[in-house]
C-alpha positions as CSV (number, residue, x, y, z in Angstrom):
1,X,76.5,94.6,78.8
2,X,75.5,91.8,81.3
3,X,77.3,88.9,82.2
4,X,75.6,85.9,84.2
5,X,78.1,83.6,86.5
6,X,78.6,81.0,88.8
7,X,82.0,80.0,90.3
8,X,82.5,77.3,87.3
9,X,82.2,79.7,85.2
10,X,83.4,82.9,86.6
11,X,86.6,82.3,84.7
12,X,84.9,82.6,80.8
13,X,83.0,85.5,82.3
14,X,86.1,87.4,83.4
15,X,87.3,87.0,80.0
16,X,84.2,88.2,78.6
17,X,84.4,91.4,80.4
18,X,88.2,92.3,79.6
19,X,87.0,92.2,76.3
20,X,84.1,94.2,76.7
21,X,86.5,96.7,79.0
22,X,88.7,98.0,76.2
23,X,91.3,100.2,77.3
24,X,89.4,101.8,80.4
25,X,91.7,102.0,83.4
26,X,89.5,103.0,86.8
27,X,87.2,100.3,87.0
28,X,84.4,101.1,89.9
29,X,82.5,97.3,90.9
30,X,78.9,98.1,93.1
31,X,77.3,95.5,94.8
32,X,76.0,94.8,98.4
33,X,78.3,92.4,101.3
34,X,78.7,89.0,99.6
35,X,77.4,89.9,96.2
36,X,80.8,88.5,94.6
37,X,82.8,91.5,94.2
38,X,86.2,90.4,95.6
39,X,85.4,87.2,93.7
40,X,85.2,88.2,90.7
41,X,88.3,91.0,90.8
42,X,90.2,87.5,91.7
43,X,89.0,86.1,88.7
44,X,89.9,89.3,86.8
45,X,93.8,89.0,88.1
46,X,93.4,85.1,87.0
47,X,92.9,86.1,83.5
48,X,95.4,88.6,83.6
49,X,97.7,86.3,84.7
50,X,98.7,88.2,87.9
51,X,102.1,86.8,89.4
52,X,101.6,88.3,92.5
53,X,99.4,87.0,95.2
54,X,96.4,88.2,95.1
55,X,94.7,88.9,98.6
56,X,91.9,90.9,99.4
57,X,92.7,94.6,100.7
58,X,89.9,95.2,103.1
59,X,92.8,96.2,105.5
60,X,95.6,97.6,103.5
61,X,93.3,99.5,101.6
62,X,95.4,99.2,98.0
63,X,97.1,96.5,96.8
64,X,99.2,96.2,94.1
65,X,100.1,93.2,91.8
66,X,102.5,92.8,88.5
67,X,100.8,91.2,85.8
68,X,102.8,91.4,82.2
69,X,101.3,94.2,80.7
70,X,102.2,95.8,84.5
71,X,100.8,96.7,87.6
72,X,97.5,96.4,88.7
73,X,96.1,97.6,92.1
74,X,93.0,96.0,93.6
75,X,91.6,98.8,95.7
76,X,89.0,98.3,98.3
77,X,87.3,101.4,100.3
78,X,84.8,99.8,102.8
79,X,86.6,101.0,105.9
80,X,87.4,104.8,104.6
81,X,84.6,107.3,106.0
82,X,85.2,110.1,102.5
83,X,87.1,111.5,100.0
84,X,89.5,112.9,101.9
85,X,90.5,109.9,103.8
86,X,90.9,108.1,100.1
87,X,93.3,110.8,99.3
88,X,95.1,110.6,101.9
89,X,95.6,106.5,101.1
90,X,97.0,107.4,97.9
91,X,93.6,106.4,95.9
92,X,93.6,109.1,93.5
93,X,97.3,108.3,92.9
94,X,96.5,105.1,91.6
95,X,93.6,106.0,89.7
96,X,96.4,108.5,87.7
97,X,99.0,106.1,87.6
98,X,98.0,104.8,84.2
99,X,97.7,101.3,85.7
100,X,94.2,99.4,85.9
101,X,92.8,99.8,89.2
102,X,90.2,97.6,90.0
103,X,87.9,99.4,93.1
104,X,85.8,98.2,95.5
105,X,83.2,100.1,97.2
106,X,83.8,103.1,95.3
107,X,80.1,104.5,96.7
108,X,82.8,106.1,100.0
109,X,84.8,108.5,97.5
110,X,82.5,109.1,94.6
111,X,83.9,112.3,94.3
112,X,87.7,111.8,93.4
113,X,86.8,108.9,90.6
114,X,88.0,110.4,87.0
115,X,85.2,111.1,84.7
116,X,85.6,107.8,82.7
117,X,85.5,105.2,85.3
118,X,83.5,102.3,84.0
119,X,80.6,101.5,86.7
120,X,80.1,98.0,87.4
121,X,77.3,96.5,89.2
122,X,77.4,92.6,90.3
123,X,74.0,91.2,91.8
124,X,72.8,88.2,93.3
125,X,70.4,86.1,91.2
126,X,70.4,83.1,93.2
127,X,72.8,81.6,96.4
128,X,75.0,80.3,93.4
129,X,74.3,82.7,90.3
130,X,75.8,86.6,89.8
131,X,74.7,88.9,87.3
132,X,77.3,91.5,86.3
133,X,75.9,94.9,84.8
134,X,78.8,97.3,82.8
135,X,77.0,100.7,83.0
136,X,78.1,102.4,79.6
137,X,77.8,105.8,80.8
């Protein structure tokens, strides 16, 4: 599945791709420094109607948000150096938990990911246009 998107309609796109999601859980986005990534995982708690505030974890690592079907954590591992250092964060807890966990940089802990993470890629087309790739695999 792709998905092209600009900040107007980033919103239709997110719905777009909860739909094409299913019931998958550990959700892995790819993509280089200011490709959108954050963005659109802001978009995604939007849609989900996240009642928490939604902030991006660059620092903490994990955050977590209640949205009514649950919890949701937004998960980003830029700063960790491996797969041990995810562990010891409490990453593969989360992916376990049952609750969606949406996952930044997931390229620094490829290892711990369960086997049916959905791979996302999200591009830049043009300074105002992302295109969003689901890899079915």
């Amino acid at each position: 599945m792709q998905l092209s998107f600009t900040l107007e309609t980033i919103h239709e796109a997110a719905r777009q791709f909860w739909a094409a999601v299913g019931d998958r859980k550990v959700l892995a986005f790819h993509g280089q420094m200011g490709a959108g990534k954050t963005t659109f995982v802001h978009a995604l708690c939007d849609v989900k109607d996240v009642t928490s505030t939604v902030g991006s974890p660059t620092f903490s690592i994990i955050n977590e948000y209640a949205w009514p079907g649950g919890q949701l954590f937004h998960i980003d591992l830029y700063r960790l150096k491996d797969e041990e250092e995810a562990i010891r964060a409490g990453v593969e807890d989360c992916f376990y938990s049952g609750n969606i966990c949406l996952v930044e940089w997931p390229e620094r802990a490829e290892g711990i990911f369960p086997e049916n993470t959905l791979q996302v890629h999200i591009s830049v087309t043009d300074p105002a246009t992302r295109l969003l790739q689901i890899d079915e695999k």
